[in-house]
C-alpha positions as MATLAB code, in Angstrom:
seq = 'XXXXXXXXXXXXXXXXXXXXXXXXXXXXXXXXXXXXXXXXXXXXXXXXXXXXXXXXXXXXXXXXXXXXXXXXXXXXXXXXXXXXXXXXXXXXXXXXXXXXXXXXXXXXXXXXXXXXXXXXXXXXXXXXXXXXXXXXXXXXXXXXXXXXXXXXXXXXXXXXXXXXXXXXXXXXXXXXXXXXXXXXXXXXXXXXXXXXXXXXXXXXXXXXXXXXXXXXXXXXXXXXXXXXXXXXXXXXXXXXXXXXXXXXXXXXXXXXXXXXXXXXXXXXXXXXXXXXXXXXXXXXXXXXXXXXXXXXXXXXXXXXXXXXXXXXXXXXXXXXXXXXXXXXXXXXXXXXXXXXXXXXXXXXXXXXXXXXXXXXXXXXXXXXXXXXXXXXXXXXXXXXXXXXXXXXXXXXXXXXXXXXXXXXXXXXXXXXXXXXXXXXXXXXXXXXXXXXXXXXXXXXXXXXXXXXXXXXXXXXXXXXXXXXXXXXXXXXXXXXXXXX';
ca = [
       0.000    0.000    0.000;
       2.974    2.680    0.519;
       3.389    2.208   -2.946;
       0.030    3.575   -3.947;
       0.722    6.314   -1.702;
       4.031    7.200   -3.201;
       2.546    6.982   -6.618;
       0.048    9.719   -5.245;
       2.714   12.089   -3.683;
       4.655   11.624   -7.429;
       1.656   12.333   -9.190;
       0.879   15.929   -6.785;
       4.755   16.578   -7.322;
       4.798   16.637  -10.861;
       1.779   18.484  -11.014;
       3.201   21.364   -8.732;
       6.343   21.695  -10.775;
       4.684   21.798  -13.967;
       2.405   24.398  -13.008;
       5.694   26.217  -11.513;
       7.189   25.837  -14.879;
       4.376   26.998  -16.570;
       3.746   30.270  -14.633;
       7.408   31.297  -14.594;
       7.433   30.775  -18.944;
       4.406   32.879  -19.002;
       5.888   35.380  -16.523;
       8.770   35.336  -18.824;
       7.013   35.754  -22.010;
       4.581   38.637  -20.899;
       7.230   40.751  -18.735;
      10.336   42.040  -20.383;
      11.623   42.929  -16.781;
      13.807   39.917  -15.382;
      12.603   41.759  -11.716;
       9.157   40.245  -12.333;
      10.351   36.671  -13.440;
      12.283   36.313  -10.384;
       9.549   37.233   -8.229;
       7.083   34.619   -9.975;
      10.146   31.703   -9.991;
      10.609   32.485   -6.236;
       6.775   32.681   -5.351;
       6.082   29.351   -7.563;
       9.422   27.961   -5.831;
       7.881   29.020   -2.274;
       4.634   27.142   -3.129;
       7.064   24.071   -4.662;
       8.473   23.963   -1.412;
       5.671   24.323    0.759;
       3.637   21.655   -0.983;
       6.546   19.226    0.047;
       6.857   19.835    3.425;
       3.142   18.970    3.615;
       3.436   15.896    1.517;
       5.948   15.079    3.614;
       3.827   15.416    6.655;
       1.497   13.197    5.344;
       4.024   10.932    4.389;
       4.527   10.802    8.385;
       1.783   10.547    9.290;
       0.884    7.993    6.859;
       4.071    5.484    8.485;
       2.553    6.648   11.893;
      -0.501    4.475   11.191;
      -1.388    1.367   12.995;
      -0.446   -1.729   11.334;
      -3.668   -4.337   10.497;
      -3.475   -7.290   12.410;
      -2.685  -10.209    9.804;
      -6.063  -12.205    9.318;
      -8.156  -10.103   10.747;
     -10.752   -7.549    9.289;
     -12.465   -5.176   11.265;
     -15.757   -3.704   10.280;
     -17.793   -0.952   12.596;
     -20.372    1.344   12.058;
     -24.224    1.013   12.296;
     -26.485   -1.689   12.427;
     -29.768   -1.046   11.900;
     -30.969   -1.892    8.358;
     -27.279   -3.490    7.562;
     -26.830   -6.467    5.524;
     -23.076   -6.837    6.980;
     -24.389   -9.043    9.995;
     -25.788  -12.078    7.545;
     -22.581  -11.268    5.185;
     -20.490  -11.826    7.616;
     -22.548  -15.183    8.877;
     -22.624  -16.621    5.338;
     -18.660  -15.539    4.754;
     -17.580  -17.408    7.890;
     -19.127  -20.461    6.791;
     -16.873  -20.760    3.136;
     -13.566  -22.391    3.360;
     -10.303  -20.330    4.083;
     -12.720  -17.353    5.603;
     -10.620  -14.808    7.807;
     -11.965  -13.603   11.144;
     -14.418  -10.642   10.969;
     -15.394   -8.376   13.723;
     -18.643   -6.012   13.635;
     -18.874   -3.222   15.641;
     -21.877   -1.101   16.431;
     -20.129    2.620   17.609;
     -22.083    4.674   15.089;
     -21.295    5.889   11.692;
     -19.305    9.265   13.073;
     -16.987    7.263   15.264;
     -16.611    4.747   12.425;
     -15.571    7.254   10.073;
     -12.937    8.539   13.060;
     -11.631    5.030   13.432;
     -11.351    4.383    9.583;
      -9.113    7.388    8.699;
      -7.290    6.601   12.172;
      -6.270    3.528   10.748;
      -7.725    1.336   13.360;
     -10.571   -0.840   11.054;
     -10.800   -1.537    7.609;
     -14.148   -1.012    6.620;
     -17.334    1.141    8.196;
     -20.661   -0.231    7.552;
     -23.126    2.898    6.819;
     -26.307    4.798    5.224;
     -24.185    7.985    4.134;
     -21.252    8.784    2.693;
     -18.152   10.098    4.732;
     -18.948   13.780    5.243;
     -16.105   16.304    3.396;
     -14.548   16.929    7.150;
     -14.022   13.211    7.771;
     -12.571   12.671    3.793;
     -10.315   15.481    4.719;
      -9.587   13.386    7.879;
      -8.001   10.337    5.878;
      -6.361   12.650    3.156;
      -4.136   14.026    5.856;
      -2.642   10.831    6.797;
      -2.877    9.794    3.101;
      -5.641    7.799    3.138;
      -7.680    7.903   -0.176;
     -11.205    6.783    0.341;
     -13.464    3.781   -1.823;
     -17.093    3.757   -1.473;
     -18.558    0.509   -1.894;
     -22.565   -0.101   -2.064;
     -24.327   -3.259   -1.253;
     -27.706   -2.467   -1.489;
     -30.202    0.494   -0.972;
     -33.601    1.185    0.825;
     -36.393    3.181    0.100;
     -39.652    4.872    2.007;
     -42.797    5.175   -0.673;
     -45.418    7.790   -0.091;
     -49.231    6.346   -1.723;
     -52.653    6.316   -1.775;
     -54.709    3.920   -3.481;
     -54.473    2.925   -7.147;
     -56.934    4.895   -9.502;
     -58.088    7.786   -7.761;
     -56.557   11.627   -7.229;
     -56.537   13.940   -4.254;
     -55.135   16.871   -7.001;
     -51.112   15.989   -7.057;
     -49.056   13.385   -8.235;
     -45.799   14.718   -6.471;
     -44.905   16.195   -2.413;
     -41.895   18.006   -1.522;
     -40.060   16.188    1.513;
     -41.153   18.995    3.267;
     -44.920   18.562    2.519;
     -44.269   15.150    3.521;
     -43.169   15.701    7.418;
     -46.056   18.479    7.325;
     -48.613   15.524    6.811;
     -46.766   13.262    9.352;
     -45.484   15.407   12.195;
     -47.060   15.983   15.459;
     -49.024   18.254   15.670;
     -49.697   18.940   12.067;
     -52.995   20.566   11.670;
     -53.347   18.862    7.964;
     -57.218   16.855    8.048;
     -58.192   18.356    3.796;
     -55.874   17.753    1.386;
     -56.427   21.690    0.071;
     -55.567   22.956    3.015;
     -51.767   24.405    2.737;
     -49.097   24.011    2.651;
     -50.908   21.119    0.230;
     -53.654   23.210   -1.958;
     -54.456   20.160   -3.858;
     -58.309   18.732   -4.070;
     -60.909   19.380   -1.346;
     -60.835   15.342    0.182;
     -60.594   14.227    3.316;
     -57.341   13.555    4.709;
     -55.742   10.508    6.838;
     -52.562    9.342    7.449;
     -50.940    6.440    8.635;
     -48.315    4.010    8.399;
     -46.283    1.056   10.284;
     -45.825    0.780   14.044;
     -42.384    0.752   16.080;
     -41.380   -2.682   15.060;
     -41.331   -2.497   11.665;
     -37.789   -1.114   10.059;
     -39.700    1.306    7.736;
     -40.953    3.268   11.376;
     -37.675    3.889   11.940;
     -35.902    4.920    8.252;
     -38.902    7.176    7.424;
     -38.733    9.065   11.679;
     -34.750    9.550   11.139;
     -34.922   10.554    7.496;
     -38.386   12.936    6.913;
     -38.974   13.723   10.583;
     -35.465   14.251   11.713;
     -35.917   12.205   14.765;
     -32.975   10.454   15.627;
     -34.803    8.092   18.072;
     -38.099    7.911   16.152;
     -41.087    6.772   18.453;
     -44.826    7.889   18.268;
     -44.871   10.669   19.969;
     -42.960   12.437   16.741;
     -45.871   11.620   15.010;
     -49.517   13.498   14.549;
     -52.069   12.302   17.623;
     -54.059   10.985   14.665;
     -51.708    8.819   12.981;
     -52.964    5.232   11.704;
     -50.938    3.171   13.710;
     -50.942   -0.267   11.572;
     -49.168   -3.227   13.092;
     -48.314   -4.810    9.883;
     -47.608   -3.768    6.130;
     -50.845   -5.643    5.094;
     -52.720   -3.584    7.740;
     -51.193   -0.678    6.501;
     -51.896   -1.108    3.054;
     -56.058   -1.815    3.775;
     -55.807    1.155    5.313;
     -55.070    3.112    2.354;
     -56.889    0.595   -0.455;
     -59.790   -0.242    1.667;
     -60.379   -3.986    2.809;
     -61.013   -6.732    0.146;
     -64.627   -7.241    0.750;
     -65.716   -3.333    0.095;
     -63.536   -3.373   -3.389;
     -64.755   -6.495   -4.340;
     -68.386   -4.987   -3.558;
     -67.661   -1.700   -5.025;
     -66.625   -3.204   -8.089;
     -70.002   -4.870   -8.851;
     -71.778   -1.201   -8.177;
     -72.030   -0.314  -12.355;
     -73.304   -4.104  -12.710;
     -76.204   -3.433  -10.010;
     -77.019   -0.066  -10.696;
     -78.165   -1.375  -14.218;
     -79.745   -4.177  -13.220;
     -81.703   -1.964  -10.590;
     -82.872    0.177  -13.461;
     -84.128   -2.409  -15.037;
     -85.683   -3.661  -12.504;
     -87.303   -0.198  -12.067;
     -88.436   -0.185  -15.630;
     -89.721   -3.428  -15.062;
     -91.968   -1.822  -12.584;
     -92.851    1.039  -14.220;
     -94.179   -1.098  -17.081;
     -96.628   -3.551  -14.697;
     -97.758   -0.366  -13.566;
     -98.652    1.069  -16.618;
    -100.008   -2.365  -17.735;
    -102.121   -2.280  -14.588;
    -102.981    0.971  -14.895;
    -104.575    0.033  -18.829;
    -105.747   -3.046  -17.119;
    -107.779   -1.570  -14.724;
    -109.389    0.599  -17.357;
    -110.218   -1.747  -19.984;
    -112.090   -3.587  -16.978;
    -114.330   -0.280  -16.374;
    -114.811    0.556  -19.683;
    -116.181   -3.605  -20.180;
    -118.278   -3.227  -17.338;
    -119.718   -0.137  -17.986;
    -120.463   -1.694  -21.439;
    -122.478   -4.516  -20.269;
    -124.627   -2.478  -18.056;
    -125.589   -0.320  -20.623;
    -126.316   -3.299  -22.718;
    -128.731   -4.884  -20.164;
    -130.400   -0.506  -20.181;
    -131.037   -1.013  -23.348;
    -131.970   -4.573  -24.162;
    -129.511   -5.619  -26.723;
    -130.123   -9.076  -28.278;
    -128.649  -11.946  -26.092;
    -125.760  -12.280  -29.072;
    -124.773   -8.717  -27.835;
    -125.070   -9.243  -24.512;
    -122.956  -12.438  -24.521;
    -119.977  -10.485  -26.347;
    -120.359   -7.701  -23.515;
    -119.622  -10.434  -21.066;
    -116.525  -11.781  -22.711;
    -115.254   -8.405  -22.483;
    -115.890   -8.390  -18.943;
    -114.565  -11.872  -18.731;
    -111.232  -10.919  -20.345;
    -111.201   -7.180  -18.828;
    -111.082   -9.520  -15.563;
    -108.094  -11.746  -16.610;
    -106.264   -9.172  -17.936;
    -106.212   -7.515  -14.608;
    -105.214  -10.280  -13.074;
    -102.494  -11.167  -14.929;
    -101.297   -7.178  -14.820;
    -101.491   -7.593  -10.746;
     -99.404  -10.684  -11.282;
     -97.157   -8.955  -12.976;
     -96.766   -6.016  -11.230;
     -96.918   -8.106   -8.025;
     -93.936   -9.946   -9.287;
     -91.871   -6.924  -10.493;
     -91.971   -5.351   -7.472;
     -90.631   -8.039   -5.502;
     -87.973   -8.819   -8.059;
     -86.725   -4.558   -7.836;
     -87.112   -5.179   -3.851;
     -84.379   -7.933   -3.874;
     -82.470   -6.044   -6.916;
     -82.583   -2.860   -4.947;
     -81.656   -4.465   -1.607;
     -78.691   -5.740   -2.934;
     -77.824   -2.583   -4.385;
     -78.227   -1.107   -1.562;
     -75.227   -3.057   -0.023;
     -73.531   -2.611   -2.923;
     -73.633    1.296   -2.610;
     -72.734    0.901    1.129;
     -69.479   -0.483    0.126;
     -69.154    1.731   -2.892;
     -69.381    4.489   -0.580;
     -67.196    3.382    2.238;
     -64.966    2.354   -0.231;
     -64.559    5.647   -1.820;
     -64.117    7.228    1.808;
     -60.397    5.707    1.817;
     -59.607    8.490   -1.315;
     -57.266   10.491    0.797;
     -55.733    8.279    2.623;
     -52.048    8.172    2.437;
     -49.772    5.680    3.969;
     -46.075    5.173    3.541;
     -44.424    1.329    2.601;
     -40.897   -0.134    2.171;
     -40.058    0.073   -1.452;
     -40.205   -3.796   -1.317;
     -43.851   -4.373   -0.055;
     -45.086   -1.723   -2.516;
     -43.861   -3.375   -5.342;
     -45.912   -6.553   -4.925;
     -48.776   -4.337   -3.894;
     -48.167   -1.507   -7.501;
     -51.685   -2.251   -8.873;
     -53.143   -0.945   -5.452;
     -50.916    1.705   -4.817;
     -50.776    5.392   -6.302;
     -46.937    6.192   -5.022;
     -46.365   10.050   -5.075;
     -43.241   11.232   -7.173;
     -40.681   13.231   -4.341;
     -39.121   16.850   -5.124;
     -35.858   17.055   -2.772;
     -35.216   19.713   -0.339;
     -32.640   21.669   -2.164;
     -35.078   21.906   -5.583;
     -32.203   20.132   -7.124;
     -34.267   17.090   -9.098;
     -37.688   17.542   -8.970;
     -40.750   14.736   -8.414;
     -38.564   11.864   -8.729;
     -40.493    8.768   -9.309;
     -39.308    5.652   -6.891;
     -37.963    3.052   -8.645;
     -34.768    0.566   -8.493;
     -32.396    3.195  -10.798;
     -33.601    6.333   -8.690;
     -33.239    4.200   -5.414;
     -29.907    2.545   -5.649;
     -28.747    5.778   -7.598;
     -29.554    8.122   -4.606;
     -31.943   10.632   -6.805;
     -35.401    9.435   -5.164;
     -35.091   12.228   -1.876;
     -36.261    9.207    0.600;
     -33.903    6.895   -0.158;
     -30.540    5.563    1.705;
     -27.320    3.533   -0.113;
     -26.168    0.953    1.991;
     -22.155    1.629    1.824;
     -19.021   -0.293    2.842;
     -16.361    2.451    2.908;
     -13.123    1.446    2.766;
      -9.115    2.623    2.147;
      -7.017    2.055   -0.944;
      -4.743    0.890    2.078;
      -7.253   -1.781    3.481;
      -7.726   -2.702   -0.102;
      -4.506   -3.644   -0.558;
      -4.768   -6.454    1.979;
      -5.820   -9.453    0.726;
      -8.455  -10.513    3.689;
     -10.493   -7.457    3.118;
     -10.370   -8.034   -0.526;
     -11.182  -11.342    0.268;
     -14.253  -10.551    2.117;
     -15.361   -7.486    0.018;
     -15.273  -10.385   -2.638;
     -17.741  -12.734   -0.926;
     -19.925   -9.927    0.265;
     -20.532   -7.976   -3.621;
     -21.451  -11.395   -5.286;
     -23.738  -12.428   -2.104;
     -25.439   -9.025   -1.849;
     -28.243   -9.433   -4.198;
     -29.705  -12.153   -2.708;
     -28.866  -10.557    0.792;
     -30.488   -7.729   -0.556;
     -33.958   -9.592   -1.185;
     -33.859  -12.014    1.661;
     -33.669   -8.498    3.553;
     -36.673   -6.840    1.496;
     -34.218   -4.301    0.512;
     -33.483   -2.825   -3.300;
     -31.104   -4.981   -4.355;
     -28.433   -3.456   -6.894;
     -28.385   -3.805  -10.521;
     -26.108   -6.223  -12.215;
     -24.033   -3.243  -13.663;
     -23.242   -2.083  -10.637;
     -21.951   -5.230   -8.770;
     -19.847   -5.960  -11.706;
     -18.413   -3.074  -11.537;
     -17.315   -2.813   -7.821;
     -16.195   -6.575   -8.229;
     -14.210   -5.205  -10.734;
     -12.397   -3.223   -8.826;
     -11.124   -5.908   -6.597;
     -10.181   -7.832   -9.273;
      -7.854   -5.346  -10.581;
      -9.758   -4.936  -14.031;
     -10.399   -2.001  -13.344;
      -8.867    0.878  -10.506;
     -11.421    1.523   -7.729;
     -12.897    5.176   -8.251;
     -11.630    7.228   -5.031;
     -14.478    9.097   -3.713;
     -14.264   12.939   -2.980;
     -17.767   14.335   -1.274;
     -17.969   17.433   -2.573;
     -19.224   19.219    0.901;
     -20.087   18.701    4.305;
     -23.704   16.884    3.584;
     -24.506   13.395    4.282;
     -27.475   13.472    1.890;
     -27.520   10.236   -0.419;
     -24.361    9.765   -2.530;
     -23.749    9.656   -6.256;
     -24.750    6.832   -7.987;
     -21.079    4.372   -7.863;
     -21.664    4.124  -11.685;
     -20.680    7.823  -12.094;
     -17.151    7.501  -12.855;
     -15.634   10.196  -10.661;
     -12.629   10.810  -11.422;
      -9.435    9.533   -9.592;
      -7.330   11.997   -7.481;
];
């Protein structure tokens, strides 16, 4: 490894002097006076010389480092959400495995220890902050960023219906979610979308998605309910959180037979109508025939008249009956057609109710769920990407705003011994599976192959620079970034 070092403090030499070189040519080219070019050659020679006293402090401090125990790798960091806890079971039980010890001090002290020297790798959900990277460079410690896997929080409501937005700020997110937010109508602001009724809820303590959405959109570092609103859904399972935004199976089920039993309850209606309207002519015709015959007795028609008044009256009489049969029957048939459409409607109704509810999921539960769920695109905090849809590239890439990157950080120094390599091995081609045994995102096969490759040697590990102090999701690994 002091090789790669030296290689570095060659490379920042020869860049000094040629930019000393150049400055003191272009000095000389642009002032006649031979005053001036001195005084550029002895600033440029100043800066020469003060860039090698540091490199040589580095240099120093770099030999000052603790050596690695041989055979050993040691691994700290966080936790909570890690895959490095089953990696590190399933390593230990291949042939020729070294020993591996996990720590659990945090990710700041991890980052301390790491550019100390003291462990090789530091198990995390951000990316060494621009103060700790600085850390490690003065001892001459370049940094590699490794991810495993990534994690996601998904903000829905149910599939096929609108509350007026397809995409929240993180912001308008914790407003929905914190305590104390006064939020019950999704117009109300800081929202202004559609006048529904709003409810929120999500998982309980136990689940790992209570904890990842409290730390990252409430900015609780200990989430618990009380960070929450007074009125928030508490579901004890994913399922139970999921009915409470789609409604349970029975009312969509119902509600989905509503257009089929509102026609058949029209036509039942018009069924009605019609015996009515028969009864109504019925009724009529058997007036009119008796009326007929009476006046036919008044006026003493022949008994051949009289006899065709009375099968008037005989079929005025059947008529009616039949037309009371009918109508008899219809109505009955639009009671039990209107009952059930009655029930129907119930559900219709008290399935429509769960419109604006909102609920938030693991990325992994709400992609076998995607046909019930409406997810809401996320605009980040900074107004750098806006409504970012979640998905497995803007997850494991770090551009969907509630997101995390599982990382393994590591040294070109610790990479240079051959147990960490050996382990970093094992753990990139077992993290996929990891990954989904864990309901996390799992990576795409670019990526591993890429990070695998840099343990191979086919191709040089990209040395990661942050470019401030923020330990908001990093770049995606498959940006090359250039090497220092």
């Amino acid at each position: 490894m002091r090789t790669m070092t030296s290689d570095r403090r060659t490379r920042l030499l020869a860049g000094v002097v040629a930019a000393a070189v150049s400055l003191t040519l272009l000095a000389a080219c642009s002032d006649p006076s031979h005053q001036a070019t001195d005084q550029v050659s002895r600033g440029q020679a100043d800066d020469f010389r003060a860039e090698q006293a540091r490199l040589r402090d580095i240099d120093k401090a770099y030999a000052a480092l603790p050596q690695r125990p041989s055979g050993v790798v040691d691994v700290d960091g966080t936790t909570t959400g890690s895959l490095t806890a089953r990696e590190v079971d399933s390593y230990e039980a291949t042939a020729n495995a070294v020993q591996v010890n996990v720590a659990d001090n945090g990710e700041d002290q991890a980052y301390q220890e790491l550019c100390a020297g003291q462990i090789d790798l530091v198990d995390s959900a951000r990316p060494i902050s621009r103060a700790e990277w600085e850390a490690c460079q003065a001892v001459g410690l370049d940094v590699v960023q490794f991810q495993v896997a990534a994690e996601a929080i998904v903000i829905a409501i149910k599939s096929e219906t609108d509350v007026g937005a397809d995409c929240l700020g993180v912001d308008q997110v914790r407003d929905l979610y914190r305590a104390g937010s006064p939020l019950t109508n999704w117009s109300q602001e800081p929202l202004g979308y559609d006048d529904v009724p709003l409810r929120v809820g999500g998982p309980d303590p136990d689940n790992s998605g209570f904890g990842f959405f409290g730390r990252y959109v409430l900015d609780a570092p200990e989430p618990s309910r009380v960070d929450l609103r007074s009125d928030y859904h508490l579901a004890n399972s994913d399922e139970q959180a999921r009915l409470f935004v789609v409604g349970k199976p029975w009312m969509q089920v119902k509600a989905a037979r509503f257009d089929d039993a509102a026609r058949l309850r029209a036509q039942a209606d018009q069924a009605v109508q019609d015996a009515r309207t028969e009864m109504e002519a019925a009724r009529t015709e058997l007036e009119t025939a008796l009326a007929e015959r009476a006046k036919g007795i008044r006026d003493e028609r022949s008994v051949a008249d009289k006899q065709k008044d009375q099968e008037r009256v005989d079929k005025a009489f059947v008529r009616r009956s039949h037309a009371r049969d009918r109508l008899n029957a219809a109505l009955d048939h639009y009671g039990k057609v209107d009952n059930r459409y009655g029930g129907i409607n119930h559900a219709r109704q008290l399935y429509n109710a769960y419109r604006g509810h909102v609920a938030y999921f693991r990325f992994s539960y709400y992609e076998l769920f995607e046909d019930q769920l409406r997810p809401f695109e996320i605009t980040r905090p900074d107004g750098r990407m806006n409504c970012i849809f979640p998905s497995q590239r803007t997850i494991t890439s770090g551009e969907y705003p509630l997101a995390r990157q599982l990382l393994i950080t590591t040294t070109t120094r610790s990479l240079a011994r051959g147990e960490v390599k050996d382990f970093m091995t094992h753990y990139l081609r077992n993290a996929q599976s990891l990954a989904r045994d864990a309901r996390l995102v799992s990576l795409p096969d670019e990526t591993v192959t890429l990070e695998d490759q840099w343990l191979t040697g086919e191709k040089a590990p990209l040395l990661y620079a942050p470019s401030d102090d923020t330990t908001t999701p990093a770049e995606p690994v498959q940006s090359e970034k250039p090497a220092r």
